[in-house]
N, C-alpha and C positions, 0 to 999 in steps of 0.2 A: 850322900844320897838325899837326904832331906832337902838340901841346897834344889837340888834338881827340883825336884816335888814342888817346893816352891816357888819355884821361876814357874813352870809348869801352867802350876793353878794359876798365878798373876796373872801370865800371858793367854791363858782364857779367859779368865773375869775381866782383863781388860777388853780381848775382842769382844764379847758378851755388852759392856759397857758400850763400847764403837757402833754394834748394830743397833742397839738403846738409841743411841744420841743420833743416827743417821734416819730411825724411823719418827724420833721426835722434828727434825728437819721437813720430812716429807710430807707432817702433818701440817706444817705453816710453807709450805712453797708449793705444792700441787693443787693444782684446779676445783676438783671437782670430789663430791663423796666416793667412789668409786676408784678414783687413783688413790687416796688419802688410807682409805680403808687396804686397798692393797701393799702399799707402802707400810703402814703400820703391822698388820698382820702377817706380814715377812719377816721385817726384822725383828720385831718385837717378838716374835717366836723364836728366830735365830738367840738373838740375844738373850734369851733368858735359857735359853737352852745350854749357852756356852757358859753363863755363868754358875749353874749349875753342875755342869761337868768342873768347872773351876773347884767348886766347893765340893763333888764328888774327889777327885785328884789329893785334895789338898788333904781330905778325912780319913782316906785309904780305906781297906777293908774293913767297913764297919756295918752294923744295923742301920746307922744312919746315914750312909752310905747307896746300902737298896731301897729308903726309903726317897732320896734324894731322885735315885735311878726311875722309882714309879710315877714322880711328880715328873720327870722328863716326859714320859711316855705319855702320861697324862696332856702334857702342854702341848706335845707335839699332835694328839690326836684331838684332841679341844679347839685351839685356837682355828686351825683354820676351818672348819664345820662350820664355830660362829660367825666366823667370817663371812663365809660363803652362804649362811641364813644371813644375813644383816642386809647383804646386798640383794640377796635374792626380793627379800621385803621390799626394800628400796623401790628397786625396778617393778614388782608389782604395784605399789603404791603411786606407780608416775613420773618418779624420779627418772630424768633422761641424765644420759651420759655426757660429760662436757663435747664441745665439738669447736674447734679450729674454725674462724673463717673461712679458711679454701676449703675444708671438711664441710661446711654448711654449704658453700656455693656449689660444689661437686653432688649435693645431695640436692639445691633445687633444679640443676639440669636437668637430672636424669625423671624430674617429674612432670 
């Protein structure tokens, strides 16, 4: 049973790891503050979440266990609030959205 337990945690800590490494990707390949910020505050919530549950799994029922569980809930209701203030500033402060060439050409017709 142990055996199990730990394939278990692995196999979250590593997914956990994968969304980690696919939102550090998104920070160097996406355009603009707005994708980047989206990208990152997906997965990087994903992933620390699954890595948690990894470490939750692997400690079994313990104290540090629901203490583990609180810091989820915590992440899960954190990260994207800040997220969604960072942008929100952004955009009041001026920050425009990236825009595709055909995106800007379609936006000076219609003026």
């Amino acid at each position: 049973m142990t055996e199990f337990i730990n394939i278990i945690s692995i196999l979250l800590i590593a997914l956990g790891i994968i969304f980690m490494f696919v939102g550090s990707v998104g920070i160097i390949r996406l355009p603009d503050f707005y994708s980047r910020t989206h990208a990152v505050s997906k997965s990087d919530t994903l992933g620390i979440i699954f890595v948690m549950l990894g470490l939750v799994v692997y400690e079994g029922a313990t104290q540090s266990s629901l203490k583990l569980i609180l810091i989820i809930l915590f992440i899960a209701l954190s990260n994207p609030v800040g997220t969604h203030a960072l942008a929100r500033a952004a955009l009041k402060k001026g920050l425009n959205p990236f825009f595709s060439d055909d995106q800007l050409k379609k936006k000076e017709e219609h003026k």
